[in-house]
C-alpha positions in Angstrom: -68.1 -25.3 87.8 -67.8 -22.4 90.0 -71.7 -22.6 91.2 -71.2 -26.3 92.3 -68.1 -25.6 93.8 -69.4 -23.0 95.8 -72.5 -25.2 96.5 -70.2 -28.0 97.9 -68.1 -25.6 100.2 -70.7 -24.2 101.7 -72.7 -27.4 102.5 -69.4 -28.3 105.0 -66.7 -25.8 104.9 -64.4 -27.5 107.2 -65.2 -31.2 106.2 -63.8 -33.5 108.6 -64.6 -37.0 107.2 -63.9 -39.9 109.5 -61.1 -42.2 109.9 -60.6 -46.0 110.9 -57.3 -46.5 111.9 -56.5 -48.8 115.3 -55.6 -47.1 118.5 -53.7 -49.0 121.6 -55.6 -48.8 124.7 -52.5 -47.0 125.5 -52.8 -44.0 122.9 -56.9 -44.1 123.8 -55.9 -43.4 128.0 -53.2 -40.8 126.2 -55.8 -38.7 124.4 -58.5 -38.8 126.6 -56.4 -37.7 129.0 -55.1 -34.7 127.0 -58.6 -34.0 125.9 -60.1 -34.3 129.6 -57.3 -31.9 130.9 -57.6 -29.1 128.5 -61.8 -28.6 129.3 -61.3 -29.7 133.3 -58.4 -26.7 133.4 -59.5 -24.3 130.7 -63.1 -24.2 129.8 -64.6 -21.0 132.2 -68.5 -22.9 132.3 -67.5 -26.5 132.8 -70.1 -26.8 135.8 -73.1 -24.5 134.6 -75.1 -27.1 133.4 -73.6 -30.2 134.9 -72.0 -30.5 138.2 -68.5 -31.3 139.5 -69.4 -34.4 140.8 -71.8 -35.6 137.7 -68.9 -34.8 135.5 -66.8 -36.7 137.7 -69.5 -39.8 136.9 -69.3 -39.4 133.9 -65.3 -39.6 133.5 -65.1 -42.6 136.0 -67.8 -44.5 134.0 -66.0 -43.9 130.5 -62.5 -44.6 132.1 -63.8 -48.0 134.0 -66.1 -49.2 131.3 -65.5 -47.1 127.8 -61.8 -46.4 127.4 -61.3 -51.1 127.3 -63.9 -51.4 124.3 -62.2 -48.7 122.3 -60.5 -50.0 119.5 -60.4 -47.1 116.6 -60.2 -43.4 116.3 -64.0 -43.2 115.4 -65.0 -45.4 118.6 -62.9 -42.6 120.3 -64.5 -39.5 118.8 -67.8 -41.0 119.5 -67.0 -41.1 122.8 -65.3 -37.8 123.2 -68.2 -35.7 121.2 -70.6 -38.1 123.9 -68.8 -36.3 127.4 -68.3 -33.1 125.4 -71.8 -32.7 125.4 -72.6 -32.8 129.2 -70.6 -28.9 128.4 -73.8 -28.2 126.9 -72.0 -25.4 124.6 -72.2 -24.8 120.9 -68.9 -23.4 120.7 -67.4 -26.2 122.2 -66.8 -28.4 119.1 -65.9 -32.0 118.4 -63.9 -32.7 115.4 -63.4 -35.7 113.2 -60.1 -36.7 112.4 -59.2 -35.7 108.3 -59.2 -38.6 105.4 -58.3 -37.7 101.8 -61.5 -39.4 100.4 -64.9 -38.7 101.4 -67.3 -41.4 101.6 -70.9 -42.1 99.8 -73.6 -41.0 102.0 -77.5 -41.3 103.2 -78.8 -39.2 100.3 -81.8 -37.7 101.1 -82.4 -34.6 102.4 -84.5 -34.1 105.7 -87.0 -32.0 107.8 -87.0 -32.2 110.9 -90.6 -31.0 112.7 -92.0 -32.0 115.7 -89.4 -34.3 116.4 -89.8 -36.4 113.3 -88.2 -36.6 110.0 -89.8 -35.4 106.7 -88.6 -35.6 103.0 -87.3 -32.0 102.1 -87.3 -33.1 98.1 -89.3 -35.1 95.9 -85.7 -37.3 94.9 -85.6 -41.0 94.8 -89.3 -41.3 94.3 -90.6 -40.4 98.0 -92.5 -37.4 97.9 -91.6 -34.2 100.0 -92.9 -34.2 102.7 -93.5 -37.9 103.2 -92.4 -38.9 107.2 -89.4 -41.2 107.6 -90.0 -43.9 109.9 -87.1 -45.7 110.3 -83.9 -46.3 108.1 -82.3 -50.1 108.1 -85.5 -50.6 110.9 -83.8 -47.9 113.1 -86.7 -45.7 114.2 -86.4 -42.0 113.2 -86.6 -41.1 117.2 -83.7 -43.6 118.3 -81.7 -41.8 115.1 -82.2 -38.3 116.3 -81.4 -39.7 120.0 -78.2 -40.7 118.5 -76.9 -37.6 116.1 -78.0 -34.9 119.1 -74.5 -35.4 120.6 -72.7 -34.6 117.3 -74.6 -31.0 116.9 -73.6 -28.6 120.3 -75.8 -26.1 121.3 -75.6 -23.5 124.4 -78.0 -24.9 127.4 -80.4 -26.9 127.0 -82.6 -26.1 123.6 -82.5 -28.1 120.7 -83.3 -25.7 117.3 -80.0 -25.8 117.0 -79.1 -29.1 117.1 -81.9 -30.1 114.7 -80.9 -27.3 112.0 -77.5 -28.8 112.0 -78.9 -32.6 111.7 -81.2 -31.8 109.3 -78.0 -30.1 107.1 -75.4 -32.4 107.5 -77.6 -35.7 108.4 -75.7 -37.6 105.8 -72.5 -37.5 107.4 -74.0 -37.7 111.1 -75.7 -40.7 109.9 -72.1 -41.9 108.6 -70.3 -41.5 111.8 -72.6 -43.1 113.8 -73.7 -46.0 111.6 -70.6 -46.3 109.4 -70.8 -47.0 105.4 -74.0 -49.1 104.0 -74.1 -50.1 100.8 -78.0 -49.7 100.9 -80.3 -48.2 102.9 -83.8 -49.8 103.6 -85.9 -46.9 104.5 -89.8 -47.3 105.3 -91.5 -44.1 105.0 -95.3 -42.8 105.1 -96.4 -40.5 102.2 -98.4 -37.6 102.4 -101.8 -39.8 101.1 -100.9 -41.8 104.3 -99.7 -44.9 102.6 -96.7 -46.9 104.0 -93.9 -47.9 101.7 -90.4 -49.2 101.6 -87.4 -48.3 99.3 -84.0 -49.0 99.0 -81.4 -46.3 98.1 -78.2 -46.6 97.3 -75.5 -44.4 99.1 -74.2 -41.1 97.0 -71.2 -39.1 96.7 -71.3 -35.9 98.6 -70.5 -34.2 95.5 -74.0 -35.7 94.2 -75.5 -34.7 96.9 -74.4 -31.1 97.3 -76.4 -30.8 93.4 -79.0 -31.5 94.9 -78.6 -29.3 98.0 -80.2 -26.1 96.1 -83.4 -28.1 95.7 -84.3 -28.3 99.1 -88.5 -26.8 99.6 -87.0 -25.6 102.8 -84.8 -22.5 101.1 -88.6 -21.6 99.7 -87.3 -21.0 96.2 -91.5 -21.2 95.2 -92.6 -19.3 97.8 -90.0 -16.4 96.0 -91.4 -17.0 92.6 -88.1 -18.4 91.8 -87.5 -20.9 88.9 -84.3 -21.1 89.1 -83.1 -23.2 92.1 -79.6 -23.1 91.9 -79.5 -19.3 91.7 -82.3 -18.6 94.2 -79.5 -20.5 96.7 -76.2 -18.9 96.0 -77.6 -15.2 95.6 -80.4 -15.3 98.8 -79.3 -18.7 100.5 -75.5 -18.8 100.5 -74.7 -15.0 99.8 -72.6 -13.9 103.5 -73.2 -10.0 102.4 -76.1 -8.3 103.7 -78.6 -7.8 101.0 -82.2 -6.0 100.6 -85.3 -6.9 98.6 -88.7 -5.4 98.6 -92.5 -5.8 99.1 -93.8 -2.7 97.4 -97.5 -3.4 97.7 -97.0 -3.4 101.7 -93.7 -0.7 101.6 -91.8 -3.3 103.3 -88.4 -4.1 103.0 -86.4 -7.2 104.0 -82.9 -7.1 105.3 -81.4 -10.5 104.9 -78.1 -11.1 107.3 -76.6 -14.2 106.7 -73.1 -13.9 108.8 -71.6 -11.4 111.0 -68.5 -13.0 109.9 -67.4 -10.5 107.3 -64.8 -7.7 107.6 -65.9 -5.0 109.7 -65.0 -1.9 108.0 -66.6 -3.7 104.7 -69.9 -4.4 106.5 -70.8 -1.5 108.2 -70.2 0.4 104.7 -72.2 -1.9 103.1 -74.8 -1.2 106.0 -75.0 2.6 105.6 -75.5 2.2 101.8 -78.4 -0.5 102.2 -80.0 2.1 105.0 -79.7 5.0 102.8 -81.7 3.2 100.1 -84.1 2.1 102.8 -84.5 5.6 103.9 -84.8 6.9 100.5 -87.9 4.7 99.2 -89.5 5.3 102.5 -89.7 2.4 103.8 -93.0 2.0 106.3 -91.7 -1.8 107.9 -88.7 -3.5 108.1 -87.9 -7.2 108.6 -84.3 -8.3 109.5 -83.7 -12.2 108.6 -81.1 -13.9 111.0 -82.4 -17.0 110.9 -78.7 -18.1 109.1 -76.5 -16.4 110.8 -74.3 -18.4 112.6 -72.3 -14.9 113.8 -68.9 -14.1 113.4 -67.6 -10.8 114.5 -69.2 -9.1 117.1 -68.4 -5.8 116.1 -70.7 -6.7 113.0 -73.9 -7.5 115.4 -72.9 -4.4 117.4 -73.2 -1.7 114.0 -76.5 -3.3 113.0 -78.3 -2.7 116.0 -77.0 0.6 116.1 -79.4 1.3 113.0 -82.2 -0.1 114.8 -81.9 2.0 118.0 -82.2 5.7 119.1 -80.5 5.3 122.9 -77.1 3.7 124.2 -77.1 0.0 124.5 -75.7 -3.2 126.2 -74.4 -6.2 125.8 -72.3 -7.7 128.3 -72.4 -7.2 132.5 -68.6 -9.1 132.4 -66.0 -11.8 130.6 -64.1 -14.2 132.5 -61.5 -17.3 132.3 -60.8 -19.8 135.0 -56.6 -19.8 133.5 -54.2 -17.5 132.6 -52.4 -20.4 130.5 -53.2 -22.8 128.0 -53.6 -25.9 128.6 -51.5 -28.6 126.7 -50.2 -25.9 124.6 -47.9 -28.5 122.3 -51.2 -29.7 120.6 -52.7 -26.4 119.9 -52.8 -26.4 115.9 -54.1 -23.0 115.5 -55.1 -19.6 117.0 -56.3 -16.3 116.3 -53.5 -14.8 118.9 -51.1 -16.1 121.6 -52.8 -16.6 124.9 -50.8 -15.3 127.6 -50.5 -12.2 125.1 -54.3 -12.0 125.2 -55.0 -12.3 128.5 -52.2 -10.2 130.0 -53.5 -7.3 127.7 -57.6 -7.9 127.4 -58.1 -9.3 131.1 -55.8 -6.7 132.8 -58.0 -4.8 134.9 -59.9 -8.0 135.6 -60.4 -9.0 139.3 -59.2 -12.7 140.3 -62.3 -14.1 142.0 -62.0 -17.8 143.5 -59.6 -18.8 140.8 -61.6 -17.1 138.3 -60.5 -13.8 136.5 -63.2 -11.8 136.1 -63.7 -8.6 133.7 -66.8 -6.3 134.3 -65.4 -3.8 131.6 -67.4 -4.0 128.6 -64.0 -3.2 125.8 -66.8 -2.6 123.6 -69.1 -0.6 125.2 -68.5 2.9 123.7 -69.3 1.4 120.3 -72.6 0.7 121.2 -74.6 4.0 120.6 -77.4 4.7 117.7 -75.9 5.3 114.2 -76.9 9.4 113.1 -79.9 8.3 111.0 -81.7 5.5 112.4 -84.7 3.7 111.0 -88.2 4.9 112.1 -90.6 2.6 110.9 -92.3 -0.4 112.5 -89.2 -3.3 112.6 -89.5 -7.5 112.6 -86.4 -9.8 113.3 -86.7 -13.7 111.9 -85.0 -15.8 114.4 -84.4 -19.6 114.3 -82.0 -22.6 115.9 -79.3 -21.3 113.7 -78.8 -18.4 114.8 -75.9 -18.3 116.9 -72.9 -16.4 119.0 -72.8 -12.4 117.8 -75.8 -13.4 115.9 -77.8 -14.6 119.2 -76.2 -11.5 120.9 -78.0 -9.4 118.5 -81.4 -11.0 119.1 -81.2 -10.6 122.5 -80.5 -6.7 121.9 -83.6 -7.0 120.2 -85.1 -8.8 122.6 -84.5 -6.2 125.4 -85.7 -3.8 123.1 -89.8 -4.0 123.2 -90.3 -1.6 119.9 -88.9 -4.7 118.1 -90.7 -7.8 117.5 -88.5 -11.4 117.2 -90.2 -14.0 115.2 -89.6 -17.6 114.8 -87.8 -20.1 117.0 -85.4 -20.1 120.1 -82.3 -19.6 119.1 -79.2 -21.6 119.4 -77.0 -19.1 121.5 -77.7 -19.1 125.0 -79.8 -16.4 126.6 -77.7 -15.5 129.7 -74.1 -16.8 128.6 -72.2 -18.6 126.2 -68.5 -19.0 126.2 -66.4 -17.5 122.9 -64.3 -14.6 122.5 -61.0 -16.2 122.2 -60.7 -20.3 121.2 -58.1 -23.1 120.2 -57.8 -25.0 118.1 -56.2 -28.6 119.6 -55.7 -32.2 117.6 -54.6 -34.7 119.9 -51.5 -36.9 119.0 -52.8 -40.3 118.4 -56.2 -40.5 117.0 -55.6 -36.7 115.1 -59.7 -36.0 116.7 -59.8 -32.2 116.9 -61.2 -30.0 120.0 -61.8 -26.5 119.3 -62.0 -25.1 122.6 -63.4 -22.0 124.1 -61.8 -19.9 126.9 -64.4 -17.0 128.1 -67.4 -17.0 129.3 -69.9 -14.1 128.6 -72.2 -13.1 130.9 -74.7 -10.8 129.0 -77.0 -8.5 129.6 -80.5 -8.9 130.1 -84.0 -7.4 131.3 -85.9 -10.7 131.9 -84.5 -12.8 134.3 -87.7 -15.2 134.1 -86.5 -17.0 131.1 -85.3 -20.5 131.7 -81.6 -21.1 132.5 -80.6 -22.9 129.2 -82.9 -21.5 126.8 -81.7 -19.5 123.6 -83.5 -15.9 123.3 -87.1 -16.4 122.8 -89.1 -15.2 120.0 -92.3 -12.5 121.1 -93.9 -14.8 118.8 -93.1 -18.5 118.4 -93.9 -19.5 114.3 -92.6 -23.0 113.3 -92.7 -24.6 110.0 -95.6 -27.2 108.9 -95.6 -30.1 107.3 -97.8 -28.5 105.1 -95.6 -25.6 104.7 -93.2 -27.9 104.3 -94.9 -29.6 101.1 -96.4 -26.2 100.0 -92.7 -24.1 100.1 -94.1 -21.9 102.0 -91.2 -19.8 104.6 -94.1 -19.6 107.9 -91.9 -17.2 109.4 -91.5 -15.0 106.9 -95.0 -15.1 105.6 -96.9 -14.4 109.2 -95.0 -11.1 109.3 -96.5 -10.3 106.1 -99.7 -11.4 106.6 -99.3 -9.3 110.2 -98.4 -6.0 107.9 -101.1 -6.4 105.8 -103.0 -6.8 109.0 -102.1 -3.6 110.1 -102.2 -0.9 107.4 
């Protein structure tokens, strides 16, 4: 009971399944309001990707022509998550209003590589790897089109948002479509062949069993038999954990979250390194390609393992208010505002409206640990990687004695906005807006990169259909093959 519990959880930890009830036009225009109010006066990069006057487009045309066809708190969060995403920010996130029951879903689990949709199981009858076409003659493209606005990412990249389709795609598919009681999905198997089927919708119960079977973890590619445990101990496990390649003298450093306590995780650190220094270990490969982040701190004592000088992360912090906005419908936060920003932006300079902090609070912490590793280092990167964990990648990144591999990440390469959010539901419709406040400008030795991009890999490695129907982890495997290359 306890494994599919924890299977379950971890699938959507805060599930937000989505209610119908009937809205007025009146409470619509009242939460829209609220909700347009707290990012116009508090969110610090509002205008970095789209500008005054295009948002101001976009909240005339959804005032004129959106806010009179609205009729239920779904329409409305469909609407809301839709302007939220001109922010272009992955901390910036849309919330469904709760519901005591959750509802039968899409069932299958999906792939999603260049831009189509693949089987990531052999369930129902379709084989793994077979390309979804359409579902209920929707075409697979015009599906994507619609879930992107549900999944934020910082700028413009898109790893992100398909990592996070391709986990919680049943749900997407329910807030957008609404409940089925079928679905017709045509499909093209691997020998080529189109076919049709018609699944029935399952409970997401059902379906998080079923979760641990995805090819995607690359249970096989482990020599693992055992599926469910494969996924709770390397898959879903949040402590940093180390196994090893003997017949290369390679070890791999799997961090799933940066979200753990501090004290806790650097301990746990120092012991893994110790080990790591004791076998004497020739290569080491740090997998981040999970980590959505979580305390900085965290990100900060890694890299201090990894490096022999002083380091950077930040070149300043800033908020454009020094109150919250609508503070009657903040439901949760970490700290009272006006306490935070009277004490961490106190030495910051007001700049046209914006207060702006070029002290790094951190920056002392950020110096090489005693006994740093020597050998030859690889970081895994992918679209889920995110916040302290994309702050960390682009520490390696600046670093060119460290190689990134995989995909662009979903934290943004020259800012994202973070450090302190709340948590708002408005009144009527009970949608929830968690809402960032800061913007980080970071630090960086490239400035050719693309504003809007996540930190690039060195080298780019995606995942094949073939590696797909194999259970073969690409990433992974190219820095072995690279190792063996090398000895």
């Amino acid at each position: 009971m306890k494994t599919k519990y924890f299977i379950i959880t971890y699938l959507l930890i805060s599930f937000f399944s989505f209610g119908q009830n009937k809205l007025s036009q009146k409470q619509v225009l009242e939460d829209y309001i609220i909700f347009k109010e707290i990012i116009t006066k508090g969110h610090p990069s509002l205008y970095e990707y789209t500008s005054k006057s295009e948002w101001e487009d976009v909240f005339k045309t959804f005032e004129t022509k959106g806010i009179p066809e609205i009729k239920t708190s779904n329409e409305l969060f469909q609407s809301i998550t839709s302007i939220a995403d001109n922010a272009k920010d992955g901390h910036l996130i849309i919330h469904h209003p709760k519901m005591d029951t959750i509802p039968p879903m899409f069932p299958l689990f999906l792939k999603i590589i260049e831009n189509k949709l693949y089987t990531d199981t052999d369930d129902f009858g379709i084989p793994v790897g077979s390309e979804i076409i359409s579902i209920d003659k929707k075409s697979s493209q015009s599906i994507l089109k619609d879930l992107l606005k549900y999944a934020p990412s910082d700028g413009f990249n898109l790893t992100k948002k398909y990592r996070q389709i391709e986990k919680e795609f049943g749900i997407l598919h329910y807030y957008e479509y609404g409940s089925k009681e079928k679905y017709t999905i045509e499909y093209i198997t691997t020998e080529s062949k189109i076919k049709t089927i018609e699944i029935n919708p399952k409970s997401f119960e059902s379906i998080g069993k079923r979760y641990p079977y995805r090819n995607s973890h690359f249970a096989s590619y482990h020599q693992e038999t055992n599926r469910v445990a494969y996924f709770k101990n390397r898959i879903a496990e949040k402590w940093p954990f180390v196994y090893y390649i003997d017949s290369i003298n390679t070890a791999v450093l799997t961090v799933n979250s940066f979200g753990l306590d501090p004290k806790e995780f650097k301990s746990k650190l120092i012991d893994l390194f110790k080990v790591i220094k004791k076998k004497k270990v020739e290569n080491l490969i740090i997998d981040i390609r999970k980590n959505i982040g979580g305390y900085r701190v965290n990100a900060i004592n890694l890299y201090s393992f990894l490096t022999n000088f002083p380091f950077k992360q930040r070149i300043s912090e800033s908020v454009i208010t020094n109150k919250l906005p609508h503070k009657e419908h903040v439901i949760h936060t970490l700290s009272d505002y006006s306490e935070f920003f009277k004490m961490y932006f106190a030495s910051a300079n007001n700049e046209n409206d914006r207060w702006v902090l070029t002290e790094d609070h951190a920056q002392a912490e950020m110096i090489p640990y005693k006994k740093t590793f020597k050998g030859k280092i690889y970081v895994l990167i992918g679209g889920n990687t995110f916040s302290a964990a994309s702050a960390f990648a682009l520490n390696v990144k600046n670093n060119k004695n460290i190689t990134l591999i995989g995909e662009e990440t979903g934290g943004g390469y020259y800012f994202h906005t973070a450090q302190y959010s709340a948590l708002y539901e408005l009144p009527n419709s009970k949608i929830m807006v968690r809402m960032p406040f800061v913007k980080i400008d970071k630090y960086v030795l490239d400035d050719s990169v693309p504003k809007g991009s996540g930190i690039l890999p060195d080298k780019e490695v995606n995942l094949t259909v073939k590696d797909l129907i194999d259970g073969v982890d690409s990433q992974l495997d190219y820095v072995i093959k690279q190792i063996k290359k090398n000895r």
